[in-house]
N, C-alpha and C positions, 0 to 999 in steps of 0.2 A: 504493500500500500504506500502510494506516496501522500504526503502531507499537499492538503490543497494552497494554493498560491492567494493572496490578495485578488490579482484574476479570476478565479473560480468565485470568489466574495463579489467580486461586483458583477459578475455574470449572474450569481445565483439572485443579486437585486432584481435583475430586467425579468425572475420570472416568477420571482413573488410579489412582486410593485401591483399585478392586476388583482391580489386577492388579499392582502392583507396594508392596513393602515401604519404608516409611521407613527412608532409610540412616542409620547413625549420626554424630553429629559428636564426634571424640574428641582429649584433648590430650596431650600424650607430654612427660616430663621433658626426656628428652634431647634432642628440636627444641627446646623451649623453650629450653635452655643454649645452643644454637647459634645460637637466633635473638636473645637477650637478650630477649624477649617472649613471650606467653601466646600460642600458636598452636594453634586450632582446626581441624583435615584435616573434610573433608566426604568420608566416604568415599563418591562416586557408583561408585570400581568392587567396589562390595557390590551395584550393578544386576545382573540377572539376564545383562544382556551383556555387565557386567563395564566399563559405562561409563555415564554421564549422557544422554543421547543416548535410551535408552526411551524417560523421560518425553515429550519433542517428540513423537517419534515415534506411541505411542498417543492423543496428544490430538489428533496429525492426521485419523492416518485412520479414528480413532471419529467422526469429522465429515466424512468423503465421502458426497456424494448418491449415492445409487441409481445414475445413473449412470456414476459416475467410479468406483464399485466393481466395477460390470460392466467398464466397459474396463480397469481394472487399474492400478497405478500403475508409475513406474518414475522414478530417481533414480540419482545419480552420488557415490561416495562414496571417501575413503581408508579404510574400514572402519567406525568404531562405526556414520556414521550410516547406512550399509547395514545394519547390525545389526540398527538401532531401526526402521529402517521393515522389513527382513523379520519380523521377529518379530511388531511390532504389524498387518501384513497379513495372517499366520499368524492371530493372535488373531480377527482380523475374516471369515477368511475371501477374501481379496481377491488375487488375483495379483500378484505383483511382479518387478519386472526392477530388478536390481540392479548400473549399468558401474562397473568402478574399473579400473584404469593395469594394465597389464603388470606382472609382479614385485610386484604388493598385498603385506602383509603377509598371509602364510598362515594365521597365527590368525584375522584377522577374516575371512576370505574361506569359511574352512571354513566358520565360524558361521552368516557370512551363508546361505550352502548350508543347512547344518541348519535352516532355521527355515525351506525348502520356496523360497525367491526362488532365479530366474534371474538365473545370474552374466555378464555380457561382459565379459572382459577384451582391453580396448583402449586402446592410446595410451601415452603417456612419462610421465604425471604425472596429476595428479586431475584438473587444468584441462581437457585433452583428452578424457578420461573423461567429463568432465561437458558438452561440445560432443557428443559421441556418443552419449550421454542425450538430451538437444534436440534431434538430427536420429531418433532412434528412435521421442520420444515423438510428432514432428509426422507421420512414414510410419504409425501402427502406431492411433494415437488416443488411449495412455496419457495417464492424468493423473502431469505431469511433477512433481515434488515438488523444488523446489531445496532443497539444503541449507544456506540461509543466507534470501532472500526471501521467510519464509514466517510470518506471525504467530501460526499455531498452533504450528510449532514454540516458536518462543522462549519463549511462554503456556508450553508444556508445561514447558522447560527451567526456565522459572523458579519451578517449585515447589519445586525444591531450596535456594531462598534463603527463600521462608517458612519449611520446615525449621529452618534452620539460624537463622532470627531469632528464633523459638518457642524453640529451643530453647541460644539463647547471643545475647541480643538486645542487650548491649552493646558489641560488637566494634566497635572505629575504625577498622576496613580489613578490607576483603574481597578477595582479590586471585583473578582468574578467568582460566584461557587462550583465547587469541585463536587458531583457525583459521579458521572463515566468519566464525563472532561470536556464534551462540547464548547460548552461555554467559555469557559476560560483559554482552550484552544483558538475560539472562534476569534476570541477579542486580541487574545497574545499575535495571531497572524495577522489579524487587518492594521492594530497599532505599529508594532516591531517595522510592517511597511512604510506609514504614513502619517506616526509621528511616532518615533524610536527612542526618545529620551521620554516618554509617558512609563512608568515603570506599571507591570503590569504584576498583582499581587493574586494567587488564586488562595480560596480556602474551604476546607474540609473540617466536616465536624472529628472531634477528637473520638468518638463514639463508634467511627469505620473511616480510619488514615492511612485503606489502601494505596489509594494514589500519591498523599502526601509522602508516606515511606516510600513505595518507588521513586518519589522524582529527588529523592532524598540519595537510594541507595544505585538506580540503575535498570533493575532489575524488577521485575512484574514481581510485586507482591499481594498478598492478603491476607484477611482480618478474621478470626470468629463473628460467629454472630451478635448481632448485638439491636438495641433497640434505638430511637432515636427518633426526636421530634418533627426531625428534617428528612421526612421520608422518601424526598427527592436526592437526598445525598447518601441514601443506604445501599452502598454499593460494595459489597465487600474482596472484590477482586479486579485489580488495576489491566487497563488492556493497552495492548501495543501502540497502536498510533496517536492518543494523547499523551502517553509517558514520552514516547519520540517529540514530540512539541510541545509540554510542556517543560522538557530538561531543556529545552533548546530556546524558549524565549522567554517563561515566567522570571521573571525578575526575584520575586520569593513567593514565596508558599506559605501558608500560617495554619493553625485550626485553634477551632476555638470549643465550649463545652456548651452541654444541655442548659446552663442557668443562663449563658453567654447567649444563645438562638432566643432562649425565650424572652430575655427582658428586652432583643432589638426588636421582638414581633410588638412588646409593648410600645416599644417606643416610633414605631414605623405608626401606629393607630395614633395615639396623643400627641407627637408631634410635625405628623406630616398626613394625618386625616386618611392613612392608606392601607388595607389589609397585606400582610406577606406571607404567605406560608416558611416554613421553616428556612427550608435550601434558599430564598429570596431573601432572608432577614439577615444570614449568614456572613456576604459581606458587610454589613450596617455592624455586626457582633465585631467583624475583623476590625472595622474602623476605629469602634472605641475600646477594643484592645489595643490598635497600636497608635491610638490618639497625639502620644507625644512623640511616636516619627513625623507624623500626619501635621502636627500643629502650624498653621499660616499656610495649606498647600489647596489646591484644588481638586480633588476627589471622587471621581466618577462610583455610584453603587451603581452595578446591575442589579435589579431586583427580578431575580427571573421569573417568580410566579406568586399567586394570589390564591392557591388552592389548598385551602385549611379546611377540617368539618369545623360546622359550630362548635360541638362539644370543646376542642381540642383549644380553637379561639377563647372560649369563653373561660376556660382555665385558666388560662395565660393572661388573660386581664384581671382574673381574680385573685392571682396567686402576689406573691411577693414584685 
């Protein structure tokens, strides 16, 4: 697999511009006071799924041959990116099978339903999930879609960082969450091109620091299982073509913990009016951990998605 180019980024613009909206990038008094710098939210869950994850999505499967549309696709997800390939196979016309873990989160799982994809639910965790994808796609003939090995995604993903360099192109940091690694791939390739002194920060919860330990060590690693409020970052096995780009352009890596995710979901609600699901709060956790590198600098958050149940929200405003 070769890592996709800045070209592939602005190619995958011209073929999601007909179907999805530029999110806004906006910046809030009150996180600024808290972070002691100018902090810029990329709102990705203004996406129609309500997370970043589309873009990949439709830049994929607007580029299946003839016959990988007839057989149908199928992919293994914690949610959004089940979201972003049933919708964008909706959009194509294309059948989709869509496994995630026993016990999913029920928002994304409804979703994924509404947008016409077959749901299995099987296994403990996404990892398993995503073994029961691989054994479906080789009995069945699907074109299997990983959610991390795949260059059009990332292409797709990273048109949210042209975005956001269009439209606030002096930011000294960009800070992106780490679950396969799209995202933080997507934005380490478009900046690294087209503004190179932007340092580009990814982060993982401390709860599954598969990736973080790869880009650490070298070497594809993984985690036990484990639980975690950021269900979009429960990935416990690091894969080839993010760890290849993210050792090659992240600037640093950080993680942070379950108290860290949940008091930036608080603070994403009281002081910037916005819901985040976990994986989306994640850089806002990374910011005010490393607030005093951060202090006087300009600060891009991706917030990649808005997909929380109530219960889970309503804890987290109740708690500490």
């Amino acid at each position: 697999m070769e890592p996709p180019t800045v070209r592939d980024i602005i190619a995958a613009r011209r073929r999601i511009q007909p179907h999805l909206l530029r999110t806004p990038l906006h910046t809030y008094p009150l996180l600024n006071d808290l972070l002691g710098a100018e902090a810029y939210v990329k709102h990705e869950n203004h996406n129609p799924t309500g997370a970043f994850k589309i873009r990949g999505g439709i830049n994929l499967v607007s580029q299946l041959t003839p016959d990988e549309r007839r057989r149908g696709v199928i992919t293994a997800s914690t949610g959004n990116h089940g979201q972003s390939i049933a919708l964008a196979a909706k959009i194509y016309g294309v059948k989709a099978t869509v496994c995630v873990q026993k016990g999913a989160n029920p928002i994304k799982v409804a979703s994924i339903r509404s947008y016409g994809a077959s749901i299995i639910e099987q296994g403990a965790d996404y990892d398993e999930a995503r073994l029961n994808a691989e054994t479906l796609a080789k009995e069945h003939g699907y074109r299997y879609i990983h959610s991390a090995n795949e260059p059009h995604l990332i292409a797709g993903v990273g048109t949210l960082a042209l975005e956001m360099i269009e439209d606030q192109p002096d930011l000294d940091a960009v800070i992106a969450p780490v679950g396969a690694g799209t995202c933080a791939c997507g934005a380490a390739i478009a900046y690294k091109a087209l503004s190179p002194s932007t340092r580009i920060i990814a982060v993982q919860t401390e709860a599954l620091p598969a990736v973080y330990n790869s880009w650490l060590s070298g070497n594809l690693e993984s985690t036990p299982p484990a639980k975690t409020i950021a269900d979009g970052l429960a990935t416990r096995q690091a894969f080839q073509l993010p760890i290849q780009i993210l050792r090659t352009l992240a600037d640093d890596f950080t993680l942070v913990n379950e108290a860290e995710i949940r008091a930036a979901i608080k603070h994403y609600v009281e002081k910037a009016h916005t819901i985040a699901e976990g994986a989306g709060a994640a850089p806002l956790a990374a910011a005010i951990k490393l607030r005093h590198h951060l202090n006087g600098k300009k600060v891009g958050l991706i917030l990649t998605g808005a997909n929380i149940t109530g219960d889970i929200l309503r804890d987290v405003l109740n708690g500490p």
